[in-house]
C-alpha positions in Angstrom: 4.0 16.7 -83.1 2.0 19.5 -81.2 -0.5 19.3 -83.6 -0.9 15.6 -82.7 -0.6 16.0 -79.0 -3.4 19.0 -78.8 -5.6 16.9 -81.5 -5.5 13.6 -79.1 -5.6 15.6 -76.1 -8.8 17.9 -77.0 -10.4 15.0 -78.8 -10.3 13.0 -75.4 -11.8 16.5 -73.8 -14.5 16.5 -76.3 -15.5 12.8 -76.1 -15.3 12.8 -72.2 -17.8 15.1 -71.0 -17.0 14.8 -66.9 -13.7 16.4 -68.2 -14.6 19.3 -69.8 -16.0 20.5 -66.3 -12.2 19.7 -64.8 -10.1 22.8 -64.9 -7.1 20.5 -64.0 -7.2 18.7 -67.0 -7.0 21.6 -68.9 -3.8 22.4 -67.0 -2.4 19.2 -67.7 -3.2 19.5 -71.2 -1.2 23.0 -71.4 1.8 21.0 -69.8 1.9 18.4 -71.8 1.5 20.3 -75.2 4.1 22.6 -73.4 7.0 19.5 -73.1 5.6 18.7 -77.0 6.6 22.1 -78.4 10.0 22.1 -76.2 11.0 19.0 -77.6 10.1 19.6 -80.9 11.9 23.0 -81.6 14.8 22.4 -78.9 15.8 18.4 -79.3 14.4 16.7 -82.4 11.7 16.8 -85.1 8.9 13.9 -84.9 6.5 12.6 -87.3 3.1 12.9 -86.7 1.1 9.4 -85.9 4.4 7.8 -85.9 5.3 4.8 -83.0 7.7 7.5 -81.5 5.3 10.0 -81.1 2.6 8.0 -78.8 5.3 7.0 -77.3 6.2 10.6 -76.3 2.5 11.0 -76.0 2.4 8.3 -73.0 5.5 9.5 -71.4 4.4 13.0 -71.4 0.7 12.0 -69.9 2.4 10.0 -67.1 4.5 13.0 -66.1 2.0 15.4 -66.1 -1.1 13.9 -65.0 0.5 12.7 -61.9 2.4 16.7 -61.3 -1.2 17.9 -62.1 -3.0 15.5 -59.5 -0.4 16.2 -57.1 -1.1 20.1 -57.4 -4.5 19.6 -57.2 -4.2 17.6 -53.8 -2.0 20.9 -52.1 -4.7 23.2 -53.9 -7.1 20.9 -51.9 -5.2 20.8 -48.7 -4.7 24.3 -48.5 -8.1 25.6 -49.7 -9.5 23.1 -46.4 -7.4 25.1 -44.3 -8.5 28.7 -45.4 -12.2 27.2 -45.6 -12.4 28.0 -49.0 -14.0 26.4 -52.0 -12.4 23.1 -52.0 -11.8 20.7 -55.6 -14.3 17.4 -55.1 -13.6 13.9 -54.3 -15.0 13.4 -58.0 -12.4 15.2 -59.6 -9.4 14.2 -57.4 -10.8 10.6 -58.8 -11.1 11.6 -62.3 -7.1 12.7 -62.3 -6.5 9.8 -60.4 -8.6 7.0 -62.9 -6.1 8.9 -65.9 -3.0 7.8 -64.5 -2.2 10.1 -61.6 -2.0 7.3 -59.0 1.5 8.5 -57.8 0.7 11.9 -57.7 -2.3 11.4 -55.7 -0.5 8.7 -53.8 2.6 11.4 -53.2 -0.1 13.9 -51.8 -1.5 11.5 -49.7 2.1 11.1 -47.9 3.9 14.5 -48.3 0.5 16.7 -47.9 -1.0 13.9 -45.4 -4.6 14.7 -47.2 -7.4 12.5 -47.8 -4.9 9.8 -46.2 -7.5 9.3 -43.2 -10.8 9.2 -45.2 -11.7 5.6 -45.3 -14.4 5.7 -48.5 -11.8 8.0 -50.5 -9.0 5.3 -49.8 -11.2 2.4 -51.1 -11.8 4.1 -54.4 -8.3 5.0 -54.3 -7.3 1.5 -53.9 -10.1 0.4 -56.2 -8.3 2.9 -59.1 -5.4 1.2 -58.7 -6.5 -2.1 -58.8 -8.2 -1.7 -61.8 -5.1 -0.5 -63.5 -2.6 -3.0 -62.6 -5.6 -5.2 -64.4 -5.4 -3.7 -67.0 -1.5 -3.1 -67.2 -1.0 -6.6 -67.0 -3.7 -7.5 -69.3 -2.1 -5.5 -72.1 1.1 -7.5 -70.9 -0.4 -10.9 -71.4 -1.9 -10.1 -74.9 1.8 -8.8 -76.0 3.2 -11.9 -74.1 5.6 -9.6 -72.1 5.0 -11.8 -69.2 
């Protein structure tokens, strides 16, 4: 299984060249290959490329991508206080575009950044949009709803 999750996570790094210049994403990788070898030697032994696994896979993501975007928002926050070199809007979107709405969202809220910016927020709100589309596309076409 942790052979699976760092072959699908570094072949996503590989194919997605913006990435491979986001530090965070390597930290969410490490987290997520982290829960992988956790579960595997402490819980239960999975099958690689199995239905189970992607599962995991997706569950794992979710988690992390949205702890990882949420980190990077306070990294953010406090690097605008100090003055210092501060993460870009870009890649605060690109965290946001892989699923870390809710992280970003809970930054927003808790950290109160980027809340007031209006052209952040409607790229914010356009990420979301565009994946509640697509959720409920993939919905339709497995007639869930």
């Amino acid at each position: 299984m942790i052979i699976t999750f760092s072959v699908v996570l570094l072949g996503i790094l590989a194919i997605c060249r913006p990435l491979q210049r986001n530090p965070l994403y390597m930290l969410h990788c490490a987290l997520v290959i982290g829960a992988a070898y956790y579960v595997e030697n402490n819980m239960f032994k999975v099958t690689p490329f199995a239905p189970k696994t992607f599962l995991l896979l997706i569950v794992f993501h979710l988690v992390f991508i949205n702890i990882t975007t949420f980190i990077a928002y306070w990294l953010d926050k406090r690097a605008a206080k100090k003055g210092a070199w501060r993460i870009s809007e870009k890649r605060l979107h690109q965290l946001e575009l892989m699923g870390g709405i809710l992280g970003a969202f809970l930054g927003q809220v808790i950290l109160r950044h980027k809340s007031n910016k209006k052209e952040y927020k409607s790229v914010f709100v356009l990420i979301i949009i565009l994946q509640a589309s697509i959720v409920l596309g993939i919905l339709k076409f497995l007639s869930l709803i």
